[in-house]
Every structure is written in structure tokens, then in C-alpha cells.
C-alpha atoms as an extended CHARMM CRD file, in Angstrom:
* protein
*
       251  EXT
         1         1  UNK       CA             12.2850000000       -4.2530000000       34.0320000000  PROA      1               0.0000000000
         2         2  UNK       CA             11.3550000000       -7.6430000000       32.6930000000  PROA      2               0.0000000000
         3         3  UNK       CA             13.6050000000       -9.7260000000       31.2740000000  PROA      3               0.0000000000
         4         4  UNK       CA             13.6940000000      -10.3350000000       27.2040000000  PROA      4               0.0000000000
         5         5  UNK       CA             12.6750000000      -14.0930000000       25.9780000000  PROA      5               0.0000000000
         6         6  UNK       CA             14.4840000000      -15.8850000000       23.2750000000  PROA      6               0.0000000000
         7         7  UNK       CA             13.7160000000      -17.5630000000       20.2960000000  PROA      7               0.0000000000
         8         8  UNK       CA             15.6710000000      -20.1750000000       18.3630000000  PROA      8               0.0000000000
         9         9  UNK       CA             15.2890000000      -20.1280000000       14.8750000000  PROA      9               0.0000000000
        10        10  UNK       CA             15.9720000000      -22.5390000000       12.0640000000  PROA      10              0.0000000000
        11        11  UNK       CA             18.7390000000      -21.0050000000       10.9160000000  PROA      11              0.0000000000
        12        12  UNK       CA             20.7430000000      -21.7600000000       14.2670000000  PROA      12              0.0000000000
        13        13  UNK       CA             19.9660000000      -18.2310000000       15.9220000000  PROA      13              0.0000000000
        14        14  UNK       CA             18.9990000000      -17.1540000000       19.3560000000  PROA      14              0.0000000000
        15        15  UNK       CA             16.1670000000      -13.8370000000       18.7490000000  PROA      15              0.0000000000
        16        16  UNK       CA             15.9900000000      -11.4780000000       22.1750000000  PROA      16              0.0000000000
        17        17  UNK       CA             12.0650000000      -10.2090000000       22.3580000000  PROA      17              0.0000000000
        18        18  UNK       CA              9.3340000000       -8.9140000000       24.7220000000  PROA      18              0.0000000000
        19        19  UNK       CA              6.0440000000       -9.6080000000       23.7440000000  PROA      19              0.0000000000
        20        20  UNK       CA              3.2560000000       -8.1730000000       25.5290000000  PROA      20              0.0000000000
        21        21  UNK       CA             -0.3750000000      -10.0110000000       25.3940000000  PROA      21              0.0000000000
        22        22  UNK       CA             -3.4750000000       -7.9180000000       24.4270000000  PROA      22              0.0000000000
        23        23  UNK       CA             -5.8590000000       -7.7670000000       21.5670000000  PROA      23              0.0000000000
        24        24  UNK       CA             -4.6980000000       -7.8220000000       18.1690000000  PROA      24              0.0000000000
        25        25  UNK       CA             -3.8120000000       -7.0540000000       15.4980000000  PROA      25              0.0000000000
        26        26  UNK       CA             -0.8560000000       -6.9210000000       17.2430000000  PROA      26              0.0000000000
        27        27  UNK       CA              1.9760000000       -4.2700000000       16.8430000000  PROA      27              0.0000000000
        28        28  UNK       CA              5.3380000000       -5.2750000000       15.4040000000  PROA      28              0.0000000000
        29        29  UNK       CA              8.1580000000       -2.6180000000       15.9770000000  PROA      29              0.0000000000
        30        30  UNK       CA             10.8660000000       -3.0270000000       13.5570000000  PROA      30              0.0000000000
        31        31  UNK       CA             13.9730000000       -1.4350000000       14.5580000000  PROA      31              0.0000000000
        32        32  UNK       CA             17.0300000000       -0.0380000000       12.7280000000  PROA      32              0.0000000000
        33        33  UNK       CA             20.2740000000       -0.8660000000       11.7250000000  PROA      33              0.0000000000
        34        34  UNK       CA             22.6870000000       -1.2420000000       14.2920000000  PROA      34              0.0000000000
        35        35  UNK       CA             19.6040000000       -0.5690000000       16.9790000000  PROA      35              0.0000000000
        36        36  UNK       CA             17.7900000000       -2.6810000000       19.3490000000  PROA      36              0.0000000000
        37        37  UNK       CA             14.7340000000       -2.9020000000       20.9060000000  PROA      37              0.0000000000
        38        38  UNK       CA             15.5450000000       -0.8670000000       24.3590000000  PROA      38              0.0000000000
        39        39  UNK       CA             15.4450000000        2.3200000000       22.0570000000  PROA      39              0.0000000000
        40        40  UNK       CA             12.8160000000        5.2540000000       22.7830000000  PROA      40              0.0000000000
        41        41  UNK       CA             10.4160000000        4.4630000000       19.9900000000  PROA      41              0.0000000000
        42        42  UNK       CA             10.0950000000        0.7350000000       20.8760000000  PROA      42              0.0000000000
        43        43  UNK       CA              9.8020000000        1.4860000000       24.6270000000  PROA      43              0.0000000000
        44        44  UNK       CA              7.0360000000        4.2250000000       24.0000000000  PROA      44              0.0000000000
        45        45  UNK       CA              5.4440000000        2.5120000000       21.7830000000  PROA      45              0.0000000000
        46        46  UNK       CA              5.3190000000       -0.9740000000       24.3690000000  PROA      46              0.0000000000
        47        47  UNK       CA              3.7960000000        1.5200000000       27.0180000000  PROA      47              0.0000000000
        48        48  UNK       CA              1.5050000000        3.2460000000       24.8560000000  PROA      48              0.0000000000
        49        49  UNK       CA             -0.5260000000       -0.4530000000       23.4650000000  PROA      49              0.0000000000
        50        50  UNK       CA              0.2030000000       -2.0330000000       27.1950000000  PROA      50              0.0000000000
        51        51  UNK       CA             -1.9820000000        1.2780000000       27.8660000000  PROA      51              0.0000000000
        52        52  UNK       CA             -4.5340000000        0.6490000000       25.1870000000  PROA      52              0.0000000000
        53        53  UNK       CA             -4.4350000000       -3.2750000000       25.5670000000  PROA      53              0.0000000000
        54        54  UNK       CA             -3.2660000000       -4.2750000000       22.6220000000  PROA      54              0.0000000000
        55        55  UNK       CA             -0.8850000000       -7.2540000000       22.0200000000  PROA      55              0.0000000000
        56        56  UNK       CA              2.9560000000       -5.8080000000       21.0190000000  PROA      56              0.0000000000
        57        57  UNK       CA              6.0260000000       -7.1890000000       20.0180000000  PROA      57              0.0000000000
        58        58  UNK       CA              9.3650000000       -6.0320000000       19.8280000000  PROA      58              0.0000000000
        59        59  UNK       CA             12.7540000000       -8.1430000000       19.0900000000  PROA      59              0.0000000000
        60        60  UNK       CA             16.1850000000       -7.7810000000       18.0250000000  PROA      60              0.0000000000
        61        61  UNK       CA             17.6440000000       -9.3550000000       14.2150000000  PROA      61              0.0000000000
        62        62  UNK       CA             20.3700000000      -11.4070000000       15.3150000000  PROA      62              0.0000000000
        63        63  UNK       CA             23.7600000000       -9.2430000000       15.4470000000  PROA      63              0.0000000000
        64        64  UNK       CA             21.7990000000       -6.7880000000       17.3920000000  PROA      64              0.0000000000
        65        65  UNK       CA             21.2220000000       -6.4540000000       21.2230000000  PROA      65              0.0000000000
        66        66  UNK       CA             20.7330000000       -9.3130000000       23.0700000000  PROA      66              0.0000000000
        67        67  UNK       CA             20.6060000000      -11.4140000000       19.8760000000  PROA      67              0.0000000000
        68        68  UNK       CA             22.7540000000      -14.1040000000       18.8920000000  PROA      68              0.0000000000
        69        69  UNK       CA             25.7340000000      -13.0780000000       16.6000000000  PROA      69              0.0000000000
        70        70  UNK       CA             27.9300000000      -10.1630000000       15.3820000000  PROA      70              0.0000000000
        71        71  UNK       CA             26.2540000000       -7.3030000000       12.7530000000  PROA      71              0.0000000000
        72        72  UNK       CA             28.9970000000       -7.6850000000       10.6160000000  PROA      72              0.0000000000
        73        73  UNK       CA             27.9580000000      -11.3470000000       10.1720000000  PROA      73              0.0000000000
        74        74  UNK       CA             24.8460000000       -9.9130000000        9.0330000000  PROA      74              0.0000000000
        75        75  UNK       CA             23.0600000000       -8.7810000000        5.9420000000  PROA      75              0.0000000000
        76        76  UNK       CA             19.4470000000       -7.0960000000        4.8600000000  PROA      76              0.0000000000
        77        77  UNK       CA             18.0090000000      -10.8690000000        4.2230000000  PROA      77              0.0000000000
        78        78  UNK       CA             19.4130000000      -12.4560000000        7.1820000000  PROA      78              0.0000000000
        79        79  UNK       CA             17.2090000000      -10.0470000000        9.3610000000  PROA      79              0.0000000000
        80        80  UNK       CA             14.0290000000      -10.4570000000        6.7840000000  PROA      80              0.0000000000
        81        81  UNK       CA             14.6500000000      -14.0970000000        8.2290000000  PROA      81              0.0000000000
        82        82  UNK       CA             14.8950000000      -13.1280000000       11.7620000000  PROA      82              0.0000000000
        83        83  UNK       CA             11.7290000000      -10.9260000000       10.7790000000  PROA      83              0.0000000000
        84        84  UNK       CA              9.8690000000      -13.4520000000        9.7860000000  PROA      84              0.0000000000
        85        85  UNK       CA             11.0440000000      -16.0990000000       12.1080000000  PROA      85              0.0000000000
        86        86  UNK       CA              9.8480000000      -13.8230000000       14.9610000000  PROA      86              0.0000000000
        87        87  UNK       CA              6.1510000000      -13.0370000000       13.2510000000  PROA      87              0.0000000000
        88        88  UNK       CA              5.5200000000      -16.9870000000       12.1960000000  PROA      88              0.0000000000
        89        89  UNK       CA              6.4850000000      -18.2130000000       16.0930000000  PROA      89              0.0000000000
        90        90  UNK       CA              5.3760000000      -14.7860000000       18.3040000000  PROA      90              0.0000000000
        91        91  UNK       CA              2.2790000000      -13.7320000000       16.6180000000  PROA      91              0.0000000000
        92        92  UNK       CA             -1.3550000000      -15.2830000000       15.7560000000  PROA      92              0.0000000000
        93        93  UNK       CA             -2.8960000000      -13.6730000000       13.0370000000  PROA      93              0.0000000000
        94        94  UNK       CA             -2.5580000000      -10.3730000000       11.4630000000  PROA      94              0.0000000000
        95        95  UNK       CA             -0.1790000000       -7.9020000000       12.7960000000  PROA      95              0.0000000000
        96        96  UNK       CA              0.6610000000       -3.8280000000       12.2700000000  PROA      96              0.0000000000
        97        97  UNK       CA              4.4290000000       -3.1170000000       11.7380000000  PROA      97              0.0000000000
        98        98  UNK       CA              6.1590000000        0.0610000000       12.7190000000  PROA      98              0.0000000000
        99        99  UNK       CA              9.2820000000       -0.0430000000       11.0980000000  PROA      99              0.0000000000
       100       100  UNK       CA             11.8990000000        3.0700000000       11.7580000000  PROA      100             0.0000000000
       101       101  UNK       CA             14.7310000000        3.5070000000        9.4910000000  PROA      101             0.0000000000
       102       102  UNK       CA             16.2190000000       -0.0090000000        8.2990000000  PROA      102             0.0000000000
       103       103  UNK       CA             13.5130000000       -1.3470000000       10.0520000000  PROA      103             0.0000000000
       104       104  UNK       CA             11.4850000000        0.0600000000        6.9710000000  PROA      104             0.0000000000
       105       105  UNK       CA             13.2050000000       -1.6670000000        4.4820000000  PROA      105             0.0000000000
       106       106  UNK       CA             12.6320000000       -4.6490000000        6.7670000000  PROA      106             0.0000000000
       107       107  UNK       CA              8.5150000000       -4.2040000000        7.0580000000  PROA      107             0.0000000000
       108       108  UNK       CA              8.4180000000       -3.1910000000        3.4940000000  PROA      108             0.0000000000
       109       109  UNK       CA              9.9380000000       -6.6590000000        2.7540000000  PROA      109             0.0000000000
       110       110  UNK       CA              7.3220000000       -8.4800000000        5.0060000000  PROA      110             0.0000000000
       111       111  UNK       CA              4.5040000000       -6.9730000000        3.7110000000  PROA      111             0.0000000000
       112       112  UNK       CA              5.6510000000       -8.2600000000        0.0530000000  PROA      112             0.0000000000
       113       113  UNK       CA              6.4290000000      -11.9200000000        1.5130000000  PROA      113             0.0000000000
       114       114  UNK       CA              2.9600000000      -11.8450000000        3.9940000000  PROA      114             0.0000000000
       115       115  UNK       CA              0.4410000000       -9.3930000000        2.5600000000  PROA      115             0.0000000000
       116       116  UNK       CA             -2.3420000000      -11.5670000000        3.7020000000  PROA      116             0.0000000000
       117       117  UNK       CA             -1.2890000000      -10.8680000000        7.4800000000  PROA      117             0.0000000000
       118       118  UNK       CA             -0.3960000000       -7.2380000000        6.7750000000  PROA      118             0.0000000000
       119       119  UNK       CA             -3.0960000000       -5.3080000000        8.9650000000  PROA      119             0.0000000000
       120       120  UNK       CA             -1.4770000000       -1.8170000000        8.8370000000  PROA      120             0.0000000000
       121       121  UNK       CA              2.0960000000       -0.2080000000        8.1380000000  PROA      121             0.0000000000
       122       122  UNK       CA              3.5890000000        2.5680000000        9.9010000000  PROA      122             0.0000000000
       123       123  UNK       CA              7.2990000000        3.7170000000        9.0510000000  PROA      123             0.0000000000
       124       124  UNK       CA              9.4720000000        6.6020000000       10.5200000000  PROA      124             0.0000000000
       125       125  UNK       CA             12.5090000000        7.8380000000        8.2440000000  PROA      125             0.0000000000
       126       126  UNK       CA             12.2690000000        4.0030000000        6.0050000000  PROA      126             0.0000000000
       127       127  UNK       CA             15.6130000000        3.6770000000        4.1950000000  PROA      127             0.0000000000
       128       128  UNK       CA             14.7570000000        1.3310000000        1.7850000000  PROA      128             0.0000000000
       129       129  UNK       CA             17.5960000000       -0.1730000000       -0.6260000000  PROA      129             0.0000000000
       130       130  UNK       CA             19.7970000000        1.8900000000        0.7610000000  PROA      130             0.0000000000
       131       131  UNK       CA             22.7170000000       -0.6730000000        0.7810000000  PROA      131             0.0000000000
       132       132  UNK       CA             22.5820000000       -0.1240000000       -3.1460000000  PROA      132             0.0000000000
       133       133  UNK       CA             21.1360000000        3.6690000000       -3.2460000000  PROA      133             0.0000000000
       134       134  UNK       CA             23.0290000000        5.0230000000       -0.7770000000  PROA      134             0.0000000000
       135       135  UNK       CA             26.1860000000        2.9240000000        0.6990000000  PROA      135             0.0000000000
       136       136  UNK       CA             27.1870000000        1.5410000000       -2.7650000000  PROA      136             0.0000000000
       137       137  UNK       CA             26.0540000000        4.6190000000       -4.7160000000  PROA      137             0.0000000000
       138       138  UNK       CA             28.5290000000        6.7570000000       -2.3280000000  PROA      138             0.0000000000
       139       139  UNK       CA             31.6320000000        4.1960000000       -2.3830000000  PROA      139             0.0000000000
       140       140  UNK       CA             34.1180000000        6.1440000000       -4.5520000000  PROA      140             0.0000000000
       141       141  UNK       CA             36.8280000000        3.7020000000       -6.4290000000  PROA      141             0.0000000000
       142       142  UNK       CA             38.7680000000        2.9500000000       -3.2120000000  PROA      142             0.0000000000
       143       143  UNK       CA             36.1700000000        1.9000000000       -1.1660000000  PROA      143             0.0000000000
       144       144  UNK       CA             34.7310000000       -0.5120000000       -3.8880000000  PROA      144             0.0000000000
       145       145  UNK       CA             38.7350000000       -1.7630000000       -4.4920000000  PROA      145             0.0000000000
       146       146  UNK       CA             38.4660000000       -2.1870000000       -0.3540000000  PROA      146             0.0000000000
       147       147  UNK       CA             35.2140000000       -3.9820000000       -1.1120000000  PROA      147             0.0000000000
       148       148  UNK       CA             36.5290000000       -6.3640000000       -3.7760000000  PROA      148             0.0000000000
       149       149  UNK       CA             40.0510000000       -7.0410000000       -2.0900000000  PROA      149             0.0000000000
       150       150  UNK       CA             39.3370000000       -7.2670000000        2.0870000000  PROA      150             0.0000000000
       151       151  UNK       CA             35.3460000000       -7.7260000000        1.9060000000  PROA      151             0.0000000000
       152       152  UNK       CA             34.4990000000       -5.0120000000        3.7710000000  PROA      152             0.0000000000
       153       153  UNK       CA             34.6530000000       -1.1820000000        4.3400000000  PROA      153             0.0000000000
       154       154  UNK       CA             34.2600000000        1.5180000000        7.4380000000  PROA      154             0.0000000000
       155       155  UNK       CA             31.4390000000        4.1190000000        7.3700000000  PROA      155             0.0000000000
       156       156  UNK       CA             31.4900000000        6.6650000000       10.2520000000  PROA      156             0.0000000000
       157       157  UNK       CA             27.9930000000        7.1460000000       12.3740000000  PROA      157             0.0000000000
       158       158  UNK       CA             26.3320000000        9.9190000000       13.4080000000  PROA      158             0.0000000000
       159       159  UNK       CA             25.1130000000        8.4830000000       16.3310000000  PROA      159             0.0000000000
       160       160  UNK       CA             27.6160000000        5.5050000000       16.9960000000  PROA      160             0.0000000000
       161       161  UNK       CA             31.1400000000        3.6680000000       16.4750000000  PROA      161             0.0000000000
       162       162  UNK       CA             31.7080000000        3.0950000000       12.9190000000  PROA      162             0.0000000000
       163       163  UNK       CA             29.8190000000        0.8390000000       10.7050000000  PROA      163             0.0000000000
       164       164  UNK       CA             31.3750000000       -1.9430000000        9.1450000000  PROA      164             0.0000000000
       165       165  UNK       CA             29.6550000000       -2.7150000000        5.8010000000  PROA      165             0.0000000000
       166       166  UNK       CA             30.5000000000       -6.1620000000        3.8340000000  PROA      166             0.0000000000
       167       167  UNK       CA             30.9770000000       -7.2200000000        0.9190000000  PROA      167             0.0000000000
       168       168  UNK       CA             28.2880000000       -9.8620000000        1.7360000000  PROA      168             0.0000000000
       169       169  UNK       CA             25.5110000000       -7.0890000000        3.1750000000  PROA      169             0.0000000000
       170       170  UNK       CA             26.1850000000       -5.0450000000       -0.5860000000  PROA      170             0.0000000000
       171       171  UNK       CA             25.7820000000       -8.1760000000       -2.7900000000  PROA      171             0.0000000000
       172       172  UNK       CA             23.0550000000       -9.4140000000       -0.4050000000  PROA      172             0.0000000000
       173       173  UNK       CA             21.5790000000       -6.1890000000       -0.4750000000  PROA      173             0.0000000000
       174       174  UNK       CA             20.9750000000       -6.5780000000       -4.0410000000  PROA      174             0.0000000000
       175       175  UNK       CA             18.2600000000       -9.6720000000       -3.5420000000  PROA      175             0.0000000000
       176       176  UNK       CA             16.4320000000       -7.4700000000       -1.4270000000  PROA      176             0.0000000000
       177       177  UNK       CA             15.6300000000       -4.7860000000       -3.4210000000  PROA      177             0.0000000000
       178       178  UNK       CA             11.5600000000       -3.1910000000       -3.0410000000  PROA      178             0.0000000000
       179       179  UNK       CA             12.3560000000       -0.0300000000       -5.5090000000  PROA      179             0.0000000000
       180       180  UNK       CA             12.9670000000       -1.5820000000       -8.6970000000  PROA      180             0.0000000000
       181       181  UNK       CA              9.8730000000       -3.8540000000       -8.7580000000  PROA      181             0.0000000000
       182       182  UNK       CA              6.0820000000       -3.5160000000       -8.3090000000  PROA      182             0.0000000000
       183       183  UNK       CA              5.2140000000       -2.6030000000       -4.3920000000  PROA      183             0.0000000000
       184       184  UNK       CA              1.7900000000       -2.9850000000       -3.8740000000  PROA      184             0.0000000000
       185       185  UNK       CA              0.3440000000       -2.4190000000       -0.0480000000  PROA      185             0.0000000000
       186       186  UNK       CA             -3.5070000000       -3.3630000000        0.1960000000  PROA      186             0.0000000000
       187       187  UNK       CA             -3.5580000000       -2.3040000000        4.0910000000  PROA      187             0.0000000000
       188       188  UNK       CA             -3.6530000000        1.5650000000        5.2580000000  PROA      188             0.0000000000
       189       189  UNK       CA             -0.1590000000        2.7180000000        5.2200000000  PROA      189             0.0000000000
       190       190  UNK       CA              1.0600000000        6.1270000000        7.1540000000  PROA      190             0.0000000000
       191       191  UNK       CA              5.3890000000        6.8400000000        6.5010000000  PROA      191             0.0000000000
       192       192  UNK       CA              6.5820000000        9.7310000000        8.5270000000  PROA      192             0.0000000000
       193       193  UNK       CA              9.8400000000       11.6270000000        7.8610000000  PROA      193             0.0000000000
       194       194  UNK       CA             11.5750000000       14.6880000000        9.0470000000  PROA      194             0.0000000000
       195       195  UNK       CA             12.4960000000       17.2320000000        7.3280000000  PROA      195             0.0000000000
       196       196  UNK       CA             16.1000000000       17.6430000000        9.5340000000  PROA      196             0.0000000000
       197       197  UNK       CA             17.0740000000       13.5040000000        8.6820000000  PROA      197             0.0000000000
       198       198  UNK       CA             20.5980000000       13.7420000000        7.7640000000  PROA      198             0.0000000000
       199       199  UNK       CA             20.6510000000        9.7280000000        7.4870000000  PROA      199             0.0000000000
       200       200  UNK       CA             17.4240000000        9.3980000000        4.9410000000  PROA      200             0.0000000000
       201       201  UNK       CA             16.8700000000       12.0710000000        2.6320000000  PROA      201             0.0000000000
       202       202  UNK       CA             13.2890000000       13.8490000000        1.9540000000  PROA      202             0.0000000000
       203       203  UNK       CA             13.5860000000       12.8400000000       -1.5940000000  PROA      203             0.0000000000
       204       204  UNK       CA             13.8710000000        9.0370000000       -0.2990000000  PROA      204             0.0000000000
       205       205  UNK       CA             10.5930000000        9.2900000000        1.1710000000  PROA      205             0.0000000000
       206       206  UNK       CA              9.0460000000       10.6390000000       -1.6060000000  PROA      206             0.0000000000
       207       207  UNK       CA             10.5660000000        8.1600000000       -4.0050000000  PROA      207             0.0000000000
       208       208  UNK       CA              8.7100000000        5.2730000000       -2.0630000000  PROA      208             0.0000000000
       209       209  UNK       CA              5.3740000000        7.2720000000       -1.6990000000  PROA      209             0.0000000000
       210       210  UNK       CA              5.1350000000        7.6330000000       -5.2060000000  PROA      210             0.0000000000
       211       211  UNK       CA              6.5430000000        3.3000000000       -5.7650000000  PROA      211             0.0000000000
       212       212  UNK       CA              4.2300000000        2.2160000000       -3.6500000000  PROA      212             0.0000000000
       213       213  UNK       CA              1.0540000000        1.3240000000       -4.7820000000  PROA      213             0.0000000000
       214       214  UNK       CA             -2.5060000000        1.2470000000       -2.2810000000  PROA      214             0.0000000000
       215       215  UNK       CA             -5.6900000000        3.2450000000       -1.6700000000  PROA      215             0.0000000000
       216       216  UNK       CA             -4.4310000000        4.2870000000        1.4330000000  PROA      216             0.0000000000
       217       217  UNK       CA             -1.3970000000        5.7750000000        1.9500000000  PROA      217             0.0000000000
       218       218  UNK       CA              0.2700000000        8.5690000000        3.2440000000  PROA      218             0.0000000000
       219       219  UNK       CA              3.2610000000       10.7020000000        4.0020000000  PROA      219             0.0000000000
       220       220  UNK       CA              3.4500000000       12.7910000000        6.7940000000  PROA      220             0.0000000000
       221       221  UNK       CA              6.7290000000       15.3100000000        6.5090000000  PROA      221             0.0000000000
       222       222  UNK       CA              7.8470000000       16.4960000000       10.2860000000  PROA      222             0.0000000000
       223       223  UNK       CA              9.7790000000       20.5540000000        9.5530000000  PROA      223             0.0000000000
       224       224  UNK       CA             12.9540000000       20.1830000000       11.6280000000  PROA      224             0.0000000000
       225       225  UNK       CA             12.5020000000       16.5170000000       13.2250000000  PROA      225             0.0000000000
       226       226  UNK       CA             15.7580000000       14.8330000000       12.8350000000  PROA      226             0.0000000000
       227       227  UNK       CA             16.3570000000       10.5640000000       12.1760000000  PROA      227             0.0000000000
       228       228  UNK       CA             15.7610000000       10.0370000000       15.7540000000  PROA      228             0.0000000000
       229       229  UNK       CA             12.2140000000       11.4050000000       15.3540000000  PROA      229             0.0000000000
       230       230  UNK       CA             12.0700000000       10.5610000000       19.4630000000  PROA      230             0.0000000000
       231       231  UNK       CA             10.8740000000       13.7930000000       20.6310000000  PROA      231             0.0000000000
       232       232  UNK       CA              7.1570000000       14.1910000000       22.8690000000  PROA      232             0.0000000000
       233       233  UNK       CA              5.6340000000       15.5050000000       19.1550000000  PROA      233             0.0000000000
       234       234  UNK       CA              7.0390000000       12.9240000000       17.3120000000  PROA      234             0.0000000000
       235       235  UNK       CA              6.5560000000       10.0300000000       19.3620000000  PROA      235             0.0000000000
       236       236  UNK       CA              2.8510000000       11.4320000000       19.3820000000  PROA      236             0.0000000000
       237       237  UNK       CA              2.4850000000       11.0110000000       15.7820000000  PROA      237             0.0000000000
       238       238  UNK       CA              3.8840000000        7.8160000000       15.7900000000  PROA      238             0.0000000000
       239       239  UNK       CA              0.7960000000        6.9770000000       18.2060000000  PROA      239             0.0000000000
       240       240  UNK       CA             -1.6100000000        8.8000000000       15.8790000000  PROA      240             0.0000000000
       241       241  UNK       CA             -0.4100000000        6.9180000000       12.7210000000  PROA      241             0.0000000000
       242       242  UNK       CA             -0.8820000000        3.0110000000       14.0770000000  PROA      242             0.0000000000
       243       243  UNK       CA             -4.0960000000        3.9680000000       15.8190000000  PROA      243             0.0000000000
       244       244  UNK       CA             -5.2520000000        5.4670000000       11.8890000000  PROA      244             0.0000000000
       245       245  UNK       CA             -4.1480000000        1.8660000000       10.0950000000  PROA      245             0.0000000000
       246       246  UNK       CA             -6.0430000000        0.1230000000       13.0350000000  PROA      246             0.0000000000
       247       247  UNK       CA             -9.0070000000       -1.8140000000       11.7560000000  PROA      247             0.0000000000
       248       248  UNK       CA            -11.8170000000        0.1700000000       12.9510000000  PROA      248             0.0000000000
       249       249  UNK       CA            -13.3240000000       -2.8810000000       14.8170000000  PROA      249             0.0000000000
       250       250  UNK       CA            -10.3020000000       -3.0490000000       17.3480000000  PROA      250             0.0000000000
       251       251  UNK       CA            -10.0490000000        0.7980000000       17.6210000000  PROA      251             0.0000000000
């Protein structure tokens, strides 16, 4: 197994990636909150362009993996400036992103602050806004009291310890926002969701299909695929939906 590289960014943090060489545009995998880049999807993904020769990129935000920091220093716009610290110094031209769960939010964020670079968009289970939509939306009057008078609260996991959510990542949060403004995606765009997701609802993904504005974009729904979506099927549509938002020429 190679060993990851590391970035330093302005901001005073250290960014874990692998970047593989190959022709572009190159392919940007976006993980999820409280994930890193040795999950399935990333690895698949890695093998499957390495395969194909195309350039790829994966990284962790700071907080995460072998990143610099602690997640509950983080917030949502802390990682858009990993994000786009890691893009600026990693890649040359245009780029596709595959963003899974948070790490929808997060592409959906850099294809509003880079559109010109924005080759193609592929998301699996995107939670965007969900600090507001879902985490603050949920709080009941103790947990926003918790909020107000310690600065943070704990959310159990599905798949993990606890999450520890700030005061900071809520009001943060907030800035971020793609759901209560105009969201307009001039590249082919492909989200995929199952139907199973007990982390991001159906009615989330249908909520930014019909926000987001493009001539090409689609949802593909997944009957009984859960917020992992890591199975042999899934992980095949995953490959199915960057090579359909790949400019024909480099197909």
C-alpha cells in the first residue's frame, strides 16, 4: 500500500491524499462526515480510473484520517477550505467530483465556488444542509439549551462512536447553506440514493433534484441499498455514473 502525501494549507493544516496520475478530467472523491479516504467507495473508485487511466484524487478534510486536527474542531466551511485547498494545489484543470454523503454537501459547494472547472458531478446519498435540516431541525429544547450553555451536543452513529456536534459546526453550518438559494449546475450531473438510507432520507434527494437547476441531471433511486451504498451493484453504478458525466472526448 502506498503511503498518503500531505499538503499544507494556508490556513495552518496538514491534508493526507493519494493522487494518482492519468488523463483528466480528473476524479475528485469527496468523502463523508466523520470518513476518510481508506473507505470502499474511494478505494474502488482509485482502482477502477488507475484501470481506465485516468488521473484521481482522494484526501481527507482536516479532523479526518490522517489529517491534521480533531473533527470537533471542525465545521462544514472549514472542509469547503480543505476542499478547495486540495483542488487549487493537486489538480490542473477541470475535475469530476464524486461526493458521498457530506461529501455532497461538500461538491455541491465547489461546484457553486468553481463552476468553470466543474467537468461532471456524481453524488451517492448527498446530505446537503443537513446541519440545519436535519441536526438542528431534530434538537428538541434540551439539546439546543446544551447547545447555547456547553457549545456542543452528542448524537449517536449508526455506524460509529458518537458524534459530537458544536455549536460552531450549527452556526457555521448556516453560511453554507445550497437549499435556500439558486443552485445552478451547467455540467452533467448523476445523484444516486437508496431507497434503505436511514442517514439521508428519499425525500432529501428529491428536494435537491428538483433545487438544482441544469440540462443534465439525474437521480438514480437504488430499492433496498442502504447509506453505505458499497455493495458489487452499487459500486457498479457509481462506475456507470462518472463514466456518463465524462466529456465524451476522454471517454
Amino acid at each position: 500500500m502506498t503511503q498518503a502525501k500531505f499538503l499544507e494549507t494556508k490556513q495552518g493544516r496538514t491534508l493526507a491524499y493519494h493522487k494518482t496520475e492519468g488523463r483528466g478530467p480528473c476524479v475528485v472523491f469527496m468523502g463523508g462526515l466523520k470518513s476518510d479516504m481508506e473507505g470502499t467507495k474511494a478505494i474502488h473508485l482509485e482502482a477502477w480510473c488507475q484501470s481506465q487511466g485516468r488521473a484521481f484524487l482522494r484526501f481527507d478534510y482536516s479532523g479526518h484520517g490522517e489529517s491534521s486536527g480533531t473533527f470537533e474542531e471542525g465545521c462544514i466551511g472549514d472542509w469547503h477550505e480543505d476542499s478547495l485547498e486540495a483542488v487549487n494545489a493537486l489538480v490542473d484543470g477541470p475535475y469530476i467530483l464524486v461526493g458521498s454523503s457530506m461529501g455532497g454537501w461538500q461538491s455541491l459547494l465547489l461546484a457553486r465556488a468553481q463552476p468553470e472547472r466543474l467537468a461532471g458531478l456524481v453524488t451517492i446519498a448527498a446530505a446537503p444542509d443537513f446541519t440545519e435540516d436535519s441536526y438542528w431541525a431534530g434538537f428538541d429544547d434540551a439539546q439546543k439549551a446544551a447547545l447555547e450553555s456547553v457549545g456542543r451536543v452528542e448524537l449517536p452513529s449508526y455506524y460509529m462512536e458518537p458524534y459530537i456536534i458544536t455549536k460552531r459546526m450549527i452556526e457555521d453550518g448556516r453560511k453554507q447553506l445550497v437549499l435556500r438559494s439558486p443552485l445552478k449546475l451547467g455540467c452533467p450531473v448523476r445523484f444516486l440514493q437508496g431507497t434503505a438510507d436511514t442517514a439521508v432520507s428519499t425525500e432529501t434527494a428529491l428536494r435537491l433534484l428538483e433545487h438544482a437547476e441544469g440540462e443534465d441531471i439525474r437521480l438514480t433511486l437504488v430499492k433496498d441499498a442502504d447509506h453505505r451504498f458499497s455493495d458489487e451493484a452499487c459500486l457498479a453504478l457509481i462506475e456507470t455514473a462518472v463514466q456518463d458525466v465524462t466529456p465524451d472526448e476522454v471517454r
